[in-house]
C-alpha positions in Angstrom: 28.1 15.2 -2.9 27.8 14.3 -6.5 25.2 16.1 -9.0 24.0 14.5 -12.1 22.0 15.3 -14.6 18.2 15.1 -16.1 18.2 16.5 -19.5 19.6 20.0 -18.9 18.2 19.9 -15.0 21.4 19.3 -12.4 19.8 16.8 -9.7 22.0 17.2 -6.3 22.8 14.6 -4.1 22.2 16.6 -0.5 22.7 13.3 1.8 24.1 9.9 0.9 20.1 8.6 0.2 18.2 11.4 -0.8 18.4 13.4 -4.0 16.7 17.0 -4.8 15.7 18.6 -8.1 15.4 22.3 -8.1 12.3 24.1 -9.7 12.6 24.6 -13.1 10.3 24.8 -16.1 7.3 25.7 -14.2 7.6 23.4 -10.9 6.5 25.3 -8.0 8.4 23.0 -5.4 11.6 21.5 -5.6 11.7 17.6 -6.2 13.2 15.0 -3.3 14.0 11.2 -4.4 14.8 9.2 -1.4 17.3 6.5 -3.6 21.3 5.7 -3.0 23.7 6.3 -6.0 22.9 3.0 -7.7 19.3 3.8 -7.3 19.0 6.8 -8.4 20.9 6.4 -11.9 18.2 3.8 -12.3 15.8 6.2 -12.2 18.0 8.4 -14.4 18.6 5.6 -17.3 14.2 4.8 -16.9 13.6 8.5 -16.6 9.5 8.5 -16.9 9.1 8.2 -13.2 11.5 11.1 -12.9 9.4 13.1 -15.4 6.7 12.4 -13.3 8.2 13.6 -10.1 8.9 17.1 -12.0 5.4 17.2 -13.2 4.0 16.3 -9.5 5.6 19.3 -8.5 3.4 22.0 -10.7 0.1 21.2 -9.6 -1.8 24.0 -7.7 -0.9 24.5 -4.3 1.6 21.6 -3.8 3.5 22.0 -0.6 7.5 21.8 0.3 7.8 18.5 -2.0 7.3 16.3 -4.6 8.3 13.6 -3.3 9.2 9.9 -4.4 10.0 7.0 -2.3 13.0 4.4 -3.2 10.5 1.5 -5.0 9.5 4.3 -7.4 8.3 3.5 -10.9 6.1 4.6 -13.5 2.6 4.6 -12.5 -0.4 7.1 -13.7 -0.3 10.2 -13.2 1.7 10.8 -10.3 4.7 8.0 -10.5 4.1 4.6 -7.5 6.1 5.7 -5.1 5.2 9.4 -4.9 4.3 11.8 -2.2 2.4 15.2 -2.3 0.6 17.3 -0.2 -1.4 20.1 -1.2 -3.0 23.1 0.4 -6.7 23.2 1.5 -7.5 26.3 0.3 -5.6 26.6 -3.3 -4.6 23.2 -4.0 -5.8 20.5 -5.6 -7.0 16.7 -5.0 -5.7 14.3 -8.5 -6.6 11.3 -8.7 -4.0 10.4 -10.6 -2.3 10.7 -6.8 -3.9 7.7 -5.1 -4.3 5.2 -7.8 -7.0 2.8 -9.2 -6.7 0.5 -6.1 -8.1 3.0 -3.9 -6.9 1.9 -0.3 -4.6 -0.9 -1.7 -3.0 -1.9 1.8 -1.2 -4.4 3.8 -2.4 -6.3 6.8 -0.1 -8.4 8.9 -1.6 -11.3 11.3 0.6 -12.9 14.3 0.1 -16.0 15.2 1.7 -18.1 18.9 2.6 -20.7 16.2 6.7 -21.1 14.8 7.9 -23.4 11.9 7.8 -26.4 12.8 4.4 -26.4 14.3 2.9 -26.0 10.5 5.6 -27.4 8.4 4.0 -30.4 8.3 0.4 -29.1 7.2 2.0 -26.5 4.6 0.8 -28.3 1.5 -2.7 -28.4 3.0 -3.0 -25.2 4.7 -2.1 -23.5 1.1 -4.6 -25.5 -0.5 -7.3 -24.4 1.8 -6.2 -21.3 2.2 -6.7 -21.2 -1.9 -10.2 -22.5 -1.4 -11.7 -20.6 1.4 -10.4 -17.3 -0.1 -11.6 -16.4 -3.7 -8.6 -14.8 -5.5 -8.3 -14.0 -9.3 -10.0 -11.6 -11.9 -13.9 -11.3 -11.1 -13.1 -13.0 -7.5 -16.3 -13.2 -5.7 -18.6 -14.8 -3.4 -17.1 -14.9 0.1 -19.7 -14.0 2.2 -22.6 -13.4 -0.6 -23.7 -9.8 -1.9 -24.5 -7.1 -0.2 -27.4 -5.0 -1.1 -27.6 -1.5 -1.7 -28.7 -0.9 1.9 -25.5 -3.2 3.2 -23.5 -1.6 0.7 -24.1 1.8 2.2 -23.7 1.0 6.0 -20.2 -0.8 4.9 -19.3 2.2 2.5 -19.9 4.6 6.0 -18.4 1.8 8.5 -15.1 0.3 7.1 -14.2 -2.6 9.0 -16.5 -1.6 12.0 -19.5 -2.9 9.8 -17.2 -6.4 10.1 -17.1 -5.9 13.9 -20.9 -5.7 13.6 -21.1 -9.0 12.1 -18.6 -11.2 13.3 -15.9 -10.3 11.2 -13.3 -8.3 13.2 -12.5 -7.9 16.9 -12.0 -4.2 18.6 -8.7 -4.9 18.9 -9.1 -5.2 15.1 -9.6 -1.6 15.0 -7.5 -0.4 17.2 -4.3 -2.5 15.4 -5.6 -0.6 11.8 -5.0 2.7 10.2 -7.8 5.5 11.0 -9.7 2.6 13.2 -10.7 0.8 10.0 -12.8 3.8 8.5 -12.4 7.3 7.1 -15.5 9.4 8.8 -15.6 11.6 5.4 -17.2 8.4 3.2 -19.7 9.7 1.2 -21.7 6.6 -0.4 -23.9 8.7 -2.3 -21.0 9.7 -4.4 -20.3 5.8 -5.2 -21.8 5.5 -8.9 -24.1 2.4 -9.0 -21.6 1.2 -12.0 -19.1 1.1 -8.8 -21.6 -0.3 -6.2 -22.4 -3.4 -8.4 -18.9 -4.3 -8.9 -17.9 -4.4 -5.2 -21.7 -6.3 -4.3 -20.0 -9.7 -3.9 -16.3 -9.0 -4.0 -16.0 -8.5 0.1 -13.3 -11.0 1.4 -11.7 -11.5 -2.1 -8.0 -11.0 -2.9 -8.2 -10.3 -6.7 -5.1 -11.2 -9.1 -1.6 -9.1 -10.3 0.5 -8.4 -7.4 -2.4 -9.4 -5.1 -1.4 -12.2 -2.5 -2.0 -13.5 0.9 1.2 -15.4 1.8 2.3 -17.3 5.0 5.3 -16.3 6.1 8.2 -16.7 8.9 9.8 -14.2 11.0 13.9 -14.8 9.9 15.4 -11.8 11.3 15.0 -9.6 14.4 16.8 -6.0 13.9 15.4 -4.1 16.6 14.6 -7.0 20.1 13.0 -3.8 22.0 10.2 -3.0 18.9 10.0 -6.6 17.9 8.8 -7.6 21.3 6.7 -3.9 21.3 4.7 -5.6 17.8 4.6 -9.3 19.1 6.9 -10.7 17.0 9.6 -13.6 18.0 12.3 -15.5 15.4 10.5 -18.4 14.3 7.3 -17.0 14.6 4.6 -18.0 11.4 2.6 -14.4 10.3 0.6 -14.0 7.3 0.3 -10.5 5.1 -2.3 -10.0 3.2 -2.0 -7.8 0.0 -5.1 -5.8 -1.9 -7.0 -3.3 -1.8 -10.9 -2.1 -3.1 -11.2 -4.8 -5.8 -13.5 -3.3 -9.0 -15.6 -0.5 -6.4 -12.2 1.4 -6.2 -11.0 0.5 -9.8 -14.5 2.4 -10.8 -14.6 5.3 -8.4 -11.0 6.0 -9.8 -12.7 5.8 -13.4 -15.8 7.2 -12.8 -13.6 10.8 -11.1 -10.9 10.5 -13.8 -13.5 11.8 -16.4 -15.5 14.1 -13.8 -12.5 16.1 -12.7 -10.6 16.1 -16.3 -13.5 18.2 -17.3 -13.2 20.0 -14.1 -9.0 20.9 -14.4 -10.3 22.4 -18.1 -13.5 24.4 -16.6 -11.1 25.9 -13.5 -8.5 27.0 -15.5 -5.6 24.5 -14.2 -2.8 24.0 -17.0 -1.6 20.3 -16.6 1.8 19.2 -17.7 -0.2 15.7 -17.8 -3.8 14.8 -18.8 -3.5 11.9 -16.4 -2.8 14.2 -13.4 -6.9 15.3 -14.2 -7.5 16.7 -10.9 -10.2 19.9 -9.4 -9.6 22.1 -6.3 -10.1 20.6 -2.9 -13.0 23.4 -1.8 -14.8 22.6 -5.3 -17.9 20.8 -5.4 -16.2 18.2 -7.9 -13.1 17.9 -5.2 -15.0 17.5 -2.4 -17.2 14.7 -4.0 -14.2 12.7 -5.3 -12.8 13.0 -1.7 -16.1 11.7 -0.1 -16.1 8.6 -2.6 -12.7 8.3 -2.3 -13.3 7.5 1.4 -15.9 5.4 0.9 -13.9 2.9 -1.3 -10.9 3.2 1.2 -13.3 1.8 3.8 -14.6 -1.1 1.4 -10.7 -1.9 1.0 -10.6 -2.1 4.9 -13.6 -4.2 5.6 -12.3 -6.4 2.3 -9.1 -7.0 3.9 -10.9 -7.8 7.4 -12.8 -10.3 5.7 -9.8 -12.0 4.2 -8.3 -12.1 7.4 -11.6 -13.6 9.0 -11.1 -16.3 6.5 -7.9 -17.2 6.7 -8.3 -17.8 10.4 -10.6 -20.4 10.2 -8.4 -22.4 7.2 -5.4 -22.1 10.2 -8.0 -23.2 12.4 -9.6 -26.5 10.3 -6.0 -27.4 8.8 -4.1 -27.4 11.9 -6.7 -28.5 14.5 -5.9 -25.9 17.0 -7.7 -23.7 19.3 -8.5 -20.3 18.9 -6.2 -19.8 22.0 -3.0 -21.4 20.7 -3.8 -20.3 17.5 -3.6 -16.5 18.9 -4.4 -15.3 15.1 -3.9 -11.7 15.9 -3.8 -8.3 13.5 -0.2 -6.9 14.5 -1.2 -3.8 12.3 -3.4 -2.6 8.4 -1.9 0.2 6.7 -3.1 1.7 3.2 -0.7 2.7 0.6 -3.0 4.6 -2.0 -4.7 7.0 -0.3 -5.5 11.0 0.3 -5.7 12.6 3.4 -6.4 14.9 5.3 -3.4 15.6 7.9 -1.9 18.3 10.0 2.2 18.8 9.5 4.5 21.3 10.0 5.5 23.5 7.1 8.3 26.5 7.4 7.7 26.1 10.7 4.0 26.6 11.1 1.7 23.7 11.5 -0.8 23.2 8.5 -3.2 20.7 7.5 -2.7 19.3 4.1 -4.2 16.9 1.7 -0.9 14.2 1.4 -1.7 12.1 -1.4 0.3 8.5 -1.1 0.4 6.2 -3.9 2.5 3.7 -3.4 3.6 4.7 -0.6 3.2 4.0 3.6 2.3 6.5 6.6 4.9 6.0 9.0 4.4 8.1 11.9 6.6 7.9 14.5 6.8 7.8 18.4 4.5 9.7 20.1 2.4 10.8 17.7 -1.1 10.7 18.5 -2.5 8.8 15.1 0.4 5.7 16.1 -1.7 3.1 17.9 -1.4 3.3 21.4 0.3 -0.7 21.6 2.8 1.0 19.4 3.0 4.5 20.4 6.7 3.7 22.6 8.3 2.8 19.5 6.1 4.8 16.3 3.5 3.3 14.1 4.3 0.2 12.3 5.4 0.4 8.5 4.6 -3.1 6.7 6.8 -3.5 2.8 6.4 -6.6 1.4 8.7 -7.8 -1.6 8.5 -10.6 -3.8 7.1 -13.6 -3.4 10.4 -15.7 -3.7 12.3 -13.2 -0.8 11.6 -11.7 1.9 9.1 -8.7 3.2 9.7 -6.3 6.1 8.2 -5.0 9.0 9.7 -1.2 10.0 8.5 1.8 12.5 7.9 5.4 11.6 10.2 7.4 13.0 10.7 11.4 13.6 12.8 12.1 10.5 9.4 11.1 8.7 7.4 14.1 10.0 10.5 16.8 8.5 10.8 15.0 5.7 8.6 13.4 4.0 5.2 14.1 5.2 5.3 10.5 7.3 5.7 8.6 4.5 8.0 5.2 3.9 7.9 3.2 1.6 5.5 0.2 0.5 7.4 -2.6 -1.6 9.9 -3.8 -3.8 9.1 -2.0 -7.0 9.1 -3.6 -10.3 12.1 -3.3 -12.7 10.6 -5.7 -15.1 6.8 -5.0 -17.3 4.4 -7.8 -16.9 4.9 -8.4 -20.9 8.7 -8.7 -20.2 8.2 -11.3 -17.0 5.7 -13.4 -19.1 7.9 -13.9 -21.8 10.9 -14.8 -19.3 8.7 -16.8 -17.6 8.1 -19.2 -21.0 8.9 -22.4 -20.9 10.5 -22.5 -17.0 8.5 -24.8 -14.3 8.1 -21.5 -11.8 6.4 -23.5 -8.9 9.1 -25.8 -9.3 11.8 -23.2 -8.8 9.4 -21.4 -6.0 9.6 -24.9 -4.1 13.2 -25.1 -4.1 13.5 -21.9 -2.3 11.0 -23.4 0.3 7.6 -21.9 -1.1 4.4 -23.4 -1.5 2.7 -21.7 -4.0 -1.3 -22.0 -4.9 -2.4 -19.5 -7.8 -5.7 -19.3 -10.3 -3.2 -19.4 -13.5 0.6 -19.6 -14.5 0.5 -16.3 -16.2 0.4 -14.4 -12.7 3.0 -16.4 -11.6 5.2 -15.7 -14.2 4.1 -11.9 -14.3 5.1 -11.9 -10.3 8.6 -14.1 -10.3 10.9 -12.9 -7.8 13.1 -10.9 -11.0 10.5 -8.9 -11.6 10.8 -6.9 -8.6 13.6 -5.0 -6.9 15.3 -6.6 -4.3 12.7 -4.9 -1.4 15.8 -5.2 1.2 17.5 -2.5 -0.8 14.4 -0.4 -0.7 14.0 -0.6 2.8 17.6 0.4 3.9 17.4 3.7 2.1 14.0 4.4 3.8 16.3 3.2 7.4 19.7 4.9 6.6 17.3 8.0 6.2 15.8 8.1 9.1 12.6 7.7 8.0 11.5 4.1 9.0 13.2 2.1 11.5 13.7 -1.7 10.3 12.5 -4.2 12.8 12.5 -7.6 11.5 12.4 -9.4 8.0 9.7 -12.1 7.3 10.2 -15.1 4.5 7.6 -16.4 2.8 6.6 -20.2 2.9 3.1 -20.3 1.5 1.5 -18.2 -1.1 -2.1 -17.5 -2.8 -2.5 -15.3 -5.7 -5.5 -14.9 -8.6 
């Protein structure tokens, strides 16, 4: 195995796709990367996602790992892509550890339709798709706004409140992580700063690497799971991408400040401001984990909305039935989140607080928290990539639970800034190139576009081999896009 080196740490290679760092310089756990050779020196030559992972790893009762996934990259705080779970009693909860985009997730939808049933309605379908569901900065207006008594009842329900009203079917629920809803919302810790920003933004997609896209299944790896999900070759799916629009954005602002002050008024010495973060058991924890909730279960609702939508443009473009249609949620899973989960640690079963940003649960067969349509073959991991590509669909599997506190991963991962895309993006005609590769591509302005060309991103297939050679997530099939929407 080969060891290389981090300023004066020696990073070991321990199996051919995961990488440890040992505790040094105040780290009270070692550091894992899950990353093949090319990967990792990467990581080496970008190095701020790497300091990240070392600084991760000396927060207050951190557990076994700091871990980061394969599409890992500088984020705040913790780096995207990066796993921790800390102890009830003497950890910590940072924000910094689930992100702005509280709940930022991915939905995937069957349908009983292949190619060539809506090849010839593409242009249209995008079109209307663009229409019926408002995308962009400020996105709003999908199905009105919610008062401060709605508000509450969705910030307590998740996508149970959509059930309610038309929005979602129980199989909905069953088909999405945690049924749609974490129990431990607490609205009352929602500022009304947050509360007014989410009023009219339920069903809207938002901008940046935001999409819903309609997309074809190419390639089956795995026949057995592929018929266990629903999914055939041919078959036309649609993912949708986002998360809790400006509600999460402000909870995430609104606890950045609350528990920065807290961290100082505890004690807790922070390599990083931006990993500002209180213990669990403390009032100023407890609160940001209650509002945290909450905005996870606007995300869900948000993205049953979409989904509601987006039905009925298949529906009016294609002039179909319901029944042939067979518009169906394969599976919802969150990739910014903290929760609260039971795993076993030196051989003892504890529950934790696993904070994921940026990255997927991806528990695997048999485990009682994988859907019960799914439970034969584990719960299903969804990694999109870029729009000009190809996304994946995986399975958890049991490697998961040893190693990485269930987690996959959940994309392709940047390698290029936004500034950097824009300016390779000047001058080029980017929905001409997307059409030659097939794609049909509706969006609010050319700057996203160009910020979100296929270069900007890792190639996700790469990404989701290390997770498979691993063990951790088994890869099932791989899904090309053919119709996009973005802000």
């Amino acid at each position: 195995m080969v060891t290389l080196h981090y300023q004066d740490i020696e990073i070991r290679q321990i199996s051919e796709v995961t990488w440890l760092i040992p505790p040094v310089r105040g780290m009270r756990v070692p550091g894992k990367i899950f990353a093949d050779r090319r990967m990792m020196e990467k990581i080496l030559a970008e190095a701020e996602s790497l300091k990240q992972v070392i600084n991760v790893a000396m927060l207050p009762g951190i557990r076994k790992y700091s871990l980061a996934m394969p599409d890992i990259h500088w984020g705040y705080g913790f780096p995207i892509g990066g796993v921790a779970a800390t102890d009830l009693e003497e950890g910590v909860v940072s924000p910094g550890g689930v992100g702005y985009d509280i709940n930022c997730g991915v939905r995937l939808v069957r349908t009983r339709l292949s190619y060539p049933d809506v090849k010839p309605y593409l242009e249209q379908l995008v079109q209307n798709l663009f229409r019926d569901v408002p995308t962009g900065v400020g996105a709003a207006g999908a199905i009105g706004k919610l008062g401060k008594k709605e508000m509450n009842k969705l910030l307590r329900m998740g996508s149970r409140w959509c059930l309610e009203r038309g929005y979602a079917s129980e199989a909905d629920l069953e088909c999405t992580e945690e049924g749609g809803a974490l129990a431990s919302a607490q609205p009352e810790d929602v500022s009304a700063r947050a509360r007014e920003r989410g009023a009219d933004q339920v069903g809207t997609l938002g901008s940046g690497n935001h999409f819903l896209e309609v997309q074809v299944v190419e390639d089956i790896y795995d026949a057995p799971a592929a018929e266990t999900l629903g999914l055939f070759p041919g078959q036309v799916v649609v993912m949708i991408h986002c998360g809790s629009r400006g509600l999460g954005h402000q909870v995430c602002d609104d606890y950045l400040r609350i528990l920065s002050r807290a961290a100082h008024r505890y004690g807790i010495q922070l390599p990083d401001r931006q990993l500002a973060c209180a213990p669990i058991q403390s009032e100023e924890g407890r609160q940001y984990l209650g509002a945290m909730a909450a905005a996870a279960n606007f995300a869900w609702a948000n993205r049953q909305v979409i989904m509601h939508l987006a039905r009925n443009s298949f529906l009016r473009t294609l002039g179909v039935s319901p029944r042939d249609l067979g518009f169906s949620l394969l599976y919802d899973v969150c990739h910014n989140i903290a929760k609260i989960e039971e795993h076993r640690i030196d051989g003892q079963v504890e529950k934790v607080c696993v904070h994921r940003k940026g990255a997927t649960r991806a528990f695997p067969p048999g485990h009682p928290l994988t859907p019960a349509p799914y439970r034969e073959v584990g719960q299903p991991v969804l990694i999109p990539g870029d729009m000009g590509r190809y996304s994946f669909v995986a399975v958890g599997q049991a490697a998961a639970m040893e190693e990485s506190f269930g987690s996959s991963c959940h994309g392709a991962g940047r390698v290029m800034s936004r500034s950097k895309a824009k300016k390779a993006g000047k001058g080029r005609d980017l929905l001409g190139e997307m059409r030659k590769r097939g794609v049909v591509v509706q969006a609010r302005g050319m700057r996203t576009v160009a910020e979100e060309m296929p270069e900007a991103y890792k190639d996700v297939s790469e990404v989701v081999e290390v997770m498979h050679r691993a063990g951790i997530s088994k890869k099932v099939a791989k899904l090309t896009p053919i119709g996009v929407i973005k802000g």
